[in-house]
N, C-alpha and C positions, 0 to 999 in steps of 0.2 A: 504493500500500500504506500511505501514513501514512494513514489512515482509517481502516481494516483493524482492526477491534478483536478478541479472542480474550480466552477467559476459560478457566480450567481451572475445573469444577463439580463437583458431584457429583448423585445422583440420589435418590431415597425411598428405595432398598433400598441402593444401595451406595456406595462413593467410592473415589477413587482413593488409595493409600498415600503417605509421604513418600519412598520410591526411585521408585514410576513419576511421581510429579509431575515429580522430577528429572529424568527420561526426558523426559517428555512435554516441559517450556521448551526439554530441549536439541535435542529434534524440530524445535520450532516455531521456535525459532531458525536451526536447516540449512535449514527449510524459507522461512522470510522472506527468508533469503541468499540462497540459489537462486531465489524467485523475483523477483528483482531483476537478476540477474548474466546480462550479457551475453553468457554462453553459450547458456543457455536462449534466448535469440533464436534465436542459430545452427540451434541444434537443432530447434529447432520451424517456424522457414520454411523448413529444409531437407527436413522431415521427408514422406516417402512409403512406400507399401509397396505390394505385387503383392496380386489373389486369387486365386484356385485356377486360373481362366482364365488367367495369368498379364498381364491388366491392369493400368496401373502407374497407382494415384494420387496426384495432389500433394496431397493432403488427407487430415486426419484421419477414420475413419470415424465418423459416426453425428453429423457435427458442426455439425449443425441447419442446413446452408447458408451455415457461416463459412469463410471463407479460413484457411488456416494463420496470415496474418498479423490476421484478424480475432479470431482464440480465442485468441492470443496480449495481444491487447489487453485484449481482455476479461477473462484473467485479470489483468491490470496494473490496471485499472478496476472490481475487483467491489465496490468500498465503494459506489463509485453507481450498481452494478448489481445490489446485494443492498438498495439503497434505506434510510432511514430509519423507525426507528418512532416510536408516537405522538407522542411529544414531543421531531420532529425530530433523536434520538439517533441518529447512525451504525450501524446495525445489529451488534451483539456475536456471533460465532460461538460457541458455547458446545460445548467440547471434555468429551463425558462418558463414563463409563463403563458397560460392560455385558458379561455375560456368554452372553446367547441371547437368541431374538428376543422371547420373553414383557418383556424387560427394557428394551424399545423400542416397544411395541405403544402406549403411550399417552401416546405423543413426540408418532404423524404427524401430529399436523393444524396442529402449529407452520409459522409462515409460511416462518420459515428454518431448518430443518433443523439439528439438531447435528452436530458430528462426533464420531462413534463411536470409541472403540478398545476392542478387546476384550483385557477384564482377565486371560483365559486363558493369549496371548500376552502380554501385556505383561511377567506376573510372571519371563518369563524372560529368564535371561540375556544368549541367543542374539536376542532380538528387540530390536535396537539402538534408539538414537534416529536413527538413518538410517531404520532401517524405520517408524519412527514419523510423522516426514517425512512417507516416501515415502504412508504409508495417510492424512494428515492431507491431502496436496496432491492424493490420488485424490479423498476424502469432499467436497474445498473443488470440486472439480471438477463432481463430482453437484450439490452444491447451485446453483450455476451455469446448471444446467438441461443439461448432459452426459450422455448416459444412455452404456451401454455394453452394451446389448442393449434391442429392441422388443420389450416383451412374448415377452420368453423366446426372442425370435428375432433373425437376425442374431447370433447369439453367436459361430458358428466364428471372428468377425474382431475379437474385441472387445479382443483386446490391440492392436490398432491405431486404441483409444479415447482421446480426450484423455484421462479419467482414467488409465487405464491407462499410457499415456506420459508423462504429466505423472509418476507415479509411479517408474515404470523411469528418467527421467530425473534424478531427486533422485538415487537410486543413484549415476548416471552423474557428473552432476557433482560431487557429494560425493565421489570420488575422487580428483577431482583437489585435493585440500586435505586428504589425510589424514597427510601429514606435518606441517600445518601447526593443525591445530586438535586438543584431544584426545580430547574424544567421537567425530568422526571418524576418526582416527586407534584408537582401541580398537575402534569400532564395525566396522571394516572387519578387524580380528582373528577377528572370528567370523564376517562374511559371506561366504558361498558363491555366485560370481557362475553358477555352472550353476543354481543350485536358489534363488535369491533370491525371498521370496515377505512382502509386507507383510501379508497377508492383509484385506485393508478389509473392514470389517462391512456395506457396501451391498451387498456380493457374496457374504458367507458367509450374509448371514441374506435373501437377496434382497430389501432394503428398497427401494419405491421412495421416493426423497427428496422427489423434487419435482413438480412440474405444468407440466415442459417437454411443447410441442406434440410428438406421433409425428412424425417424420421424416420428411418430406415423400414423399419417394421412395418409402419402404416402405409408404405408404398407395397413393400412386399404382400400385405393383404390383400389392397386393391387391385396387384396384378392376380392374386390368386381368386377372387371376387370375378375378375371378369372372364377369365380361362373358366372356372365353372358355368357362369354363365352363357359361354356359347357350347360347352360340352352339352349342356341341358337341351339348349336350343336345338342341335341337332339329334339331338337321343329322341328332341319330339316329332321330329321327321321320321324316324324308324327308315321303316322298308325303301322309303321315298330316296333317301341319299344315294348321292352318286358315286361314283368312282374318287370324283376330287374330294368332296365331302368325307368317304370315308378315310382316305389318306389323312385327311386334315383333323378329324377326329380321332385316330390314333396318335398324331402328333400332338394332340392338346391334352391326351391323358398322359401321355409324358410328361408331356411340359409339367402337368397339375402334381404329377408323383415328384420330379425334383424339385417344384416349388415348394412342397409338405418337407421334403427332407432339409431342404434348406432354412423354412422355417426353423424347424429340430431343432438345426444350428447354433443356428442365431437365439434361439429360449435358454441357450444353455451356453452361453458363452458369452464374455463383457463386452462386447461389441454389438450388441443386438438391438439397440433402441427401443425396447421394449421392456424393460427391466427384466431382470432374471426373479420366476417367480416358484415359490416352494409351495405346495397346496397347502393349504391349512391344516387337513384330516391327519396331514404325515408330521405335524408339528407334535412334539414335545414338550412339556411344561416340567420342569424340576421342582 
C-alpha cells in the first residue's frame, strides 16, 4: 500500500463540499487501516459460503481463479497491479463525485477507473465515513478486475463477491476500534448492523469499470448450454436427419463429453473460476 496513491477531485459539473471531503480522508483513512490489519487476513482465508444446493466453497465467488489467499494478495499488491502511467508515475486512484449515471458516462474509457461516491448519500448524516470505507474498498475492488455479477448474471450470489466482502468486512473490523478512534466510534452511532448498506455506485448505476476476462467457468457453461441445446434440437428431428446432421451430431456429443470433462477440471483445481466446492453432506464437524 505505500505506492497506493488517492487523490480527492472533482468533476466538470460538480465537486465535493468541505464536510464530505472531511468524510471522505476519514473513509480513506479506516479504509488504509483495515487494509493492512491482520484481521483482514483472518477473515479473508477463512472466508467460504454455501449455494442454494447447499455446496460449500472455500473461495470467493466470481474470483477470476484466485485463491482466497491469492485476492488477498493482490489487494496488498495493487500499486503494481494497477501498473504505472506514462511517465512511470504510480498510478493515482482519483476518488470523484456524482450524482447519476449521465454524470459518469464520459469517465469509461479511462485506463483506471475512478472511484465513485455518490453525492446523494454522502450529504447525509447517517452515511458514515465507515460506509465510505466500506463503498471506497468495494469500487478499489472493481477496478482490480472483481466483477460481482457476469453480464447481469450470476447475481443471486454476489454478496459472496470480493467486493462485496471486502466491503461488509470494513464494517466488521471497524468495530472493533470504535471505542478507540472517533469517527469510528460516532460512525457506529448511526449504523444499523441489520440494514447496513454502502450503496457503491458500480452497482447503483451498473457501471462496468473494467476489462476483467468473463469468468472462466460461466463461459464454459454457456458453451456447454448451447452444445446441449442443439444436441436436443436435432434428437427432435429423429429419423428426419440427414447424413450432415448426423455427422454433426456425433460431433457435438463429443464436443459435450470433453466439455463435462473439462468442467471436472477446472471444479477441482485453482484455476477454475468457479470456486472449488466440497458438498456439505461430506463435511465434518469436530
Amino acid at each position: 500500500m505505500q505506492k497506493l496513491q488517492f487523490t480527492i477531485g472533482r468533476t466538470t459539473k460538480t465537486q465535493f463540499d468541505r464536510e464530505m471531503v472531511a468524510k471522505i480522508y476519514a473513509g480513506l483513512d479506516i479504509f488504509k487501516r483495515i487494509l493492512n490489519h491482520p484481521l483482514l487476513d483472518e477473515k479473508m482465508l477463512n472466508f467460504g459460503w454455501h449455494d442454494e444446493e447447499n455446496n460449500y466453497y472455500h473461495r470467493f465467488h466470481l474470483s477470476n481463479g484466485l485463491s482466497n489467499w491469492q485476492v488477498l494478495n493482490r489487494l496488498r499488491n495493487a500499486a503494481s497491479i494497477l501498473g504505472e502511467d506514462v511517465n512511470g508515475t504510480t498510478i493515482t486512484l482519483a476518488i470523484l463525485p456524482c450524482d447519476n449515471r449521465k454524470d459518469i458516462q464520459v469517465y469509461q474509457n479511462l485506463r483506471v477507473a475512478p472511484i465513485w461516491l455518490n453525492m446523494g448519500y454522502l450529504k447525509n448524516e447517517w452515511y458514515t465515513p465507515v460506509h465510505v470505507a466500506s463503498c471506497i474498498a468495494h469500487e478499489f475492488c472493481i477496478n482490480l478486475g472483481f466483477e460481482t455479477h457476469v453480464n447481469a448474471r450470476l447475481a443471486n450470489y454476489s454478496t459472496f463477491t470480493v467486493p462485496y466482502q471486502l466491503g461488509m468486512l470494513v464494517k466488521e473490523i471497524a468495530s472493533s476500534w470504535k471505542m478507540q478512534i472517533t469517527d469510528i466510534r460516532a460512525s457506529f452511532d448511526f449504523i444499523q448492523n441489520s440494514a447496513y448498506d454502502y450503496f457503491p455506485c458500480s452497482t447503483l448505476f451498473s457501471i462496468r469499470q473494467t476489462n476483467s476476462k468473463q469468468n472462466q467457468y460461466f463461459v464454459l457453461n454457456e458453451l456447454l448450454d448451447k452444445t446441449m441445446a442443439e444436441i436436443t434440437h436435432l434428437e427432435d428431428l429423429g429419423n428426419l436427419m440427414n447424413d450432415d446432421e448426423l455427422i454433426r451430431m456425433e460431433a457435438l456429443r463429443d464436443c459435450e463429453k470433453k466439455l463435462l470433462e473439462i468442467k471436472s477440471i477446472l471444479q477441482n483445481s485453482s484455476l477454475d473460476g468457479s470456486e472449488n466446492y466440497i458438498s456439505a453432506q461430506h463435511l465434518v464437524f469436530e
